[in-house]
Structure formats: C-alpha cells, structure tokens
N, CA, C and O atoms as a MOPAC input file, in Angstrom:
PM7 MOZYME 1SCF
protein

 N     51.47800 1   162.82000 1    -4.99500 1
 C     51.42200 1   163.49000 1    -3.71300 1
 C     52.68300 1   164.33400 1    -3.56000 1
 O     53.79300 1   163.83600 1    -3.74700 1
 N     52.51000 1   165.64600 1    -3.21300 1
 C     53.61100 1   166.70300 1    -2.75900 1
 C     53.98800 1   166.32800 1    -1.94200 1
 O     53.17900 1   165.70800 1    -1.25300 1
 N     55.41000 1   166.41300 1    -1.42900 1
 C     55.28800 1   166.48300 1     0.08100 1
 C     56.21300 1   167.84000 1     0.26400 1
 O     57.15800 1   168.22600 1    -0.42400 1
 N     55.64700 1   168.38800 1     1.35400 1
 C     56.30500 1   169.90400 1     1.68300 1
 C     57.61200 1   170.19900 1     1.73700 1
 O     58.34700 1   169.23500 1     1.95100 1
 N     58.10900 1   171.23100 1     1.60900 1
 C     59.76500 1   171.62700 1     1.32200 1
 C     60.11400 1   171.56200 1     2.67900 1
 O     61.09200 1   170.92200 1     3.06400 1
 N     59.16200 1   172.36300 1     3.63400 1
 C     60.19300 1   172.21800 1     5.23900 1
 C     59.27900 1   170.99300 1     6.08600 1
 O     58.08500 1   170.71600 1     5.97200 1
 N     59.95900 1   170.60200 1     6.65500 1
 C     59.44500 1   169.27600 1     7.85400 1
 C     59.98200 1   169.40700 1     8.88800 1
 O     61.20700 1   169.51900 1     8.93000 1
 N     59.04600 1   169.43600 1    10.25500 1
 C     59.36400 1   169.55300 1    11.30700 1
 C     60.42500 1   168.39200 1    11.75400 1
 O     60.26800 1   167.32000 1    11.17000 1
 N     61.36900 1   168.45400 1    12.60600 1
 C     62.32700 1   167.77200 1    12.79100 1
 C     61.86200 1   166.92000 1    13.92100 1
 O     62.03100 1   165.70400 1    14.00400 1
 N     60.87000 1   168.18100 1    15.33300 1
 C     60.43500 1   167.33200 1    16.45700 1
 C     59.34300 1   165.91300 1    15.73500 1
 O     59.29900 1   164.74200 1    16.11000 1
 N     58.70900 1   166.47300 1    14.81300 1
 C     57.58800 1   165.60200 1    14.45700 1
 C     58.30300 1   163.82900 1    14.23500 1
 O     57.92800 1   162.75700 1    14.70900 1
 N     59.66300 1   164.24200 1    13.13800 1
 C     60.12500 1   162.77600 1    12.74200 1
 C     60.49800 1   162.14000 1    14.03700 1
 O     60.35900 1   160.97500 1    14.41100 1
 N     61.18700 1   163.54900 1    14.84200 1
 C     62.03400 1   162.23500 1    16.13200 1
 C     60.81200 1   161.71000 1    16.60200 1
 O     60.62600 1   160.51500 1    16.37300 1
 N     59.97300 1   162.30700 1    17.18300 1
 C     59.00500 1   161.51900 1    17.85500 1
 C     58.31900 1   160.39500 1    17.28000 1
 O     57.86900 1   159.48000 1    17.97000 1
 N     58.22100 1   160.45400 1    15.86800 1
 C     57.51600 1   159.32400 1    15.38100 1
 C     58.55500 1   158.22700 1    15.69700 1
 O     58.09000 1   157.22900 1    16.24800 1
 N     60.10100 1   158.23800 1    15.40200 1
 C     60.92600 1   157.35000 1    14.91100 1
 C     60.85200 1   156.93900 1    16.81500 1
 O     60.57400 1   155.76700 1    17.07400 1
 N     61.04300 1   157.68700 1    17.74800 1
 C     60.82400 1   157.39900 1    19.11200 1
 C     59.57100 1   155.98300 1    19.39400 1
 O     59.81200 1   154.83500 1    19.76600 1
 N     58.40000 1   156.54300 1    19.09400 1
 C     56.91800 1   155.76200 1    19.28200 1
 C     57.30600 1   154.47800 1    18.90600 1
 O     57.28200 1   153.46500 1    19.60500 1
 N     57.90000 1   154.67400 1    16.99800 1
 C     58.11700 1   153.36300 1    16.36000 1
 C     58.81300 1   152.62900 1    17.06000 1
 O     58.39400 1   151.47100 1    17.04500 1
 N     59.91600 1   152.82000 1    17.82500 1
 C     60.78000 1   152.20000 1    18.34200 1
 C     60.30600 1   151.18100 1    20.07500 1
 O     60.62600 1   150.07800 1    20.51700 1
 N     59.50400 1   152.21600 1    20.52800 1
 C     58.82100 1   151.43500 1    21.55700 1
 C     57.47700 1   150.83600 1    21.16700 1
 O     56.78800 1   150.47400 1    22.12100 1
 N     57.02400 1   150.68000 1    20.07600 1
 C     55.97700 1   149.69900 1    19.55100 1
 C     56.90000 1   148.22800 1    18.93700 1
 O     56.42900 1   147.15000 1    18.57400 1
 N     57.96100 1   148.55000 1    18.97500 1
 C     59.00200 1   147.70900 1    18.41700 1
 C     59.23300 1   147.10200 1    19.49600 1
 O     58.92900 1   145.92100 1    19.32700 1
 N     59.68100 1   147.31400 1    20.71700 1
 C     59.90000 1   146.51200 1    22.04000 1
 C     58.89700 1   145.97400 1    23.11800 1
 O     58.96100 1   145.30100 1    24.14700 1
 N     57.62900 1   146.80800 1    22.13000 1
 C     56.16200 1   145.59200 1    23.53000 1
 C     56.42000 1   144.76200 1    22.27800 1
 O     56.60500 1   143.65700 1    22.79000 1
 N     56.53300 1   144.61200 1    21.13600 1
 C     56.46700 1   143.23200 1    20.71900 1
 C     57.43400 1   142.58800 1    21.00400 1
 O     56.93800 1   141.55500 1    21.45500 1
 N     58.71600 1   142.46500 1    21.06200 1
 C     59.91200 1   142.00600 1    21.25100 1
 C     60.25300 1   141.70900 1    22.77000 1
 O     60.95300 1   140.80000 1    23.21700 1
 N     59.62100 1   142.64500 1    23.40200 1
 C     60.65200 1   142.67900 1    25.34600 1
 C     59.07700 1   143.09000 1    26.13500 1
 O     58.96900 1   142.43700 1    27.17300 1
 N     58.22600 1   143.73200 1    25.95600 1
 C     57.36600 1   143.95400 1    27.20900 1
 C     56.35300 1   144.39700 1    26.85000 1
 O     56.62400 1   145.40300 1    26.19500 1
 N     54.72200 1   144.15700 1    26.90700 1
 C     54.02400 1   144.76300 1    26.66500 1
 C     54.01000 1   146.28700 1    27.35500 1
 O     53.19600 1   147.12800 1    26.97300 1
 N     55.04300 1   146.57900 1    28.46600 1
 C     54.64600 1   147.33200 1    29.42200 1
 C     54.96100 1   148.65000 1    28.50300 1
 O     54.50400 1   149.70500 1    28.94300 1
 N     55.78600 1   148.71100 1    27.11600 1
 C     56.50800 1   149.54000 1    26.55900 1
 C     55.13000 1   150.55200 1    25.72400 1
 O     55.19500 1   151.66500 1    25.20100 1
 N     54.24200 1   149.83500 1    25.84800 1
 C     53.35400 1   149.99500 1    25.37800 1
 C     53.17200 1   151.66100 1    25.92000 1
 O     52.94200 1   152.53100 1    25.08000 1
 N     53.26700 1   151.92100 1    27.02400 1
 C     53.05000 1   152.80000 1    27.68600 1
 C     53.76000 1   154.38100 1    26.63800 1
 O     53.14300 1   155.36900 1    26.24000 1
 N     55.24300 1   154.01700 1    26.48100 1
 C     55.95000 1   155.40800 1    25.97400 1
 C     55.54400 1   155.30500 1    24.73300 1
 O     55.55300 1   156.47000 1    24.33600 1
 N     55.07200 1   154.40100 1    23.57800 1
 C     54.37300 1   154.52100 1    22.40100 1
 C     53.05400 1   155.40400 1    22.25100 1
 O     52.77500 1   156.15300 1    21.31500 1
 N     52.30700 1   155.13200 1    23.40600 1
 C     51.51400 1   156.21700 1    23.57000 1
 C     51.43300 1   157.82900 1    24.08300 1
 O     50.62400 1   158.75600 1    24.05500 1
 N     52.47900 1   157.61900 1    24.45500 1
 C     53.12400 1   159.41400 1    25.47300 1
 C     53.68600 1   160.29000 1    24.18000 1
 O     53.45900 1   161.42600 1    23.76400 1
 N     54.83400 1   158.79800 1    23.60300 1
 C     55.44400 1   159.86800 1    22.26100 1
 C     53.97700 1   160.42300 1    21.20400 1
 O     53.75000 1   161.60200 1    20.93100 1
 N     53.25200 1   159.39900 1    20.81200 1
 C     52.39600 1   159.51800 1    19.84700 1
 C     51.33100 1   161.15300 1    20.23200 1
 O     50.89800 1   162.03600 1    19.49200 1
 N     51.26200 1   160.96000 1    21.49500 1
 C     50.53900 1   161.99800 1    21.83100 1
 C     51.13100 1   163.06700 1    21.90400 1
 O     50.45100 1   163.97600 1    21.42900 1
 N     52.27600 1   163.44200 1    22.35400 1
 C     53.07200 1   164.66300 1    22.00000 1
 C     53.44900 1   164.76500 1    20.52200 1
 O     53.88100 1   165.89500 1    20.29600 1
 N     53.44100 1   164.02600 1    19.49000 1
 C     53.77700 1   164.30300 1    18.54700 1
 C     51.90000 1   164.94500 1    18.00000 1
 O     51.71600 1   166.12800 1    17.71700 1
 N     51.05500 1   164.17000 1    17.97200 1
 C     49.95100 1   165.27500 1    18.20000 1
 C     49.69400 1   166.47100 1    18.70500 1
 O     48.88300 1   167.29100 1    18.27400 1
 N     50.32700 1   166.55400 1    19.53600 1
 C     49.98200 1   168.02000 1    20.08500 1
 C     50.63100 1   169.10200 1    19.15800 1
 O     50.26300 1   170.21300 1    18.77400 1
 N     52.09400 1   168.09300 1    18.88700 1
 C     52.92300 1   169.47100 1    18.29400 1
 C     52.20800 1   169.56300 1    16.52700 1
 O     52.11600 1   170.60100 1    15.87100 1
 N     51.91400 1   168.60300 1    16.21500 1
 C     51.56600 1   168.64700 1    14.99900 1
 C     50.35700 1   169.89400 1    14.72300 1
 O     50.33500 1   170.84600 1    13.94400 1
 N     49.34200 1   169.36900 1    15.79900 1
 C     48.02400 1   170.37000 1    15.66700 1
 C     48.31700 1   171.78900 1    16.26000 1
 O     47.59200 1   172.76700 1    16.07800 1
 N     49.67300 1   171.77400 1    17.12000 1
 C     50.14100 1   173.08300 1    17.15200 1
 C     50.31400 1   173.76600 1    16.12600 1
 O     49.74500 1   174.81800 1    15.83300 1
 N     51.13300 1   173.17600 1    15.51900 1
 C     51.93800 1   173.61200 1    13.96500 1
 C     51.10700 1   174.15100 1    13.05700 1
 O     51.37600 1   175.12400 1    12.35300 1
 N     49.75300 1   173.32700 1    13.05800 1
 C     48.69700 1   173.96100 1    12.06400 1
 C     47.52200 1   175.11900 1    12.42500 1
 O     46.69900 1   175.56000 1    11.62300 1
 N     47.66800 1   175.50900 1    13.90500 1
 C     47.21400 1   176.32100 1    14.61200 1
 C     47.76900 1   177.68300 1    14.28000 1
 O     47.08300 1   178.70400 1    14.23500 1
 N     49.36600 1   177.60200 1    13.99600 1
 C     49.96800 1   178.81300 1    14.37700 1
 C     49.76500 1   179.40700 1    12.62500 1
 O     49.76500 1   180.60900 1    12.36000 1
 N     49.60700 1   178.33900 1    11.59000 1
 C     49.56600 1   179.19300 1    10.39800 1
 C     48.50800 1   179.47200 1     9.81400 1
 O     48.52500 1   180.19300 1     8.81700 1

C-alpha cells in the first residue's frame, strides 16, 4: 500500500482529537461520547471536501 506524499494536517488532528475522547467515555464518562462524534464528523466533511475539490 502507497501512502500519499502530502497529508492533510486538519485530517490527523481531528482523528488524534476523536481518539482521545473515545479514550475518556471509556475511562471518565460515557457523556464524552458526544465530542467523538462532532470530531469524527468534521473530519468527514473535510475529508470528502478534499476529494471534491480535485
């Protein structure tokens, strides 16, 4: 598997963001549950942006 020469930078933070609050509904609150899904979805948007614009 290739993986591409340039990588979006927003894409990693947001993943490493999501990961991090899927990390604390297990640990501290299910309630965290909530920003795992907000990041995940903005990192979708920007992703299917990304492949829109080329």
């Amino acid at each position: 598997m290739k993986l591409p020469k340039r990588f979006n930078l927003k894409v990693v933070v947001y993943s490493l963001i999501a990961l991090g609050f899927i990390a604390l509904t297990f640990l501290v609150s299910p309630w965290f549950i909530i920003g795992a899904v907000a990041f995940m979805i903005l990192n979708q948007i920007e992703i299917m942006g990304k492949k829109q614009k080329e």
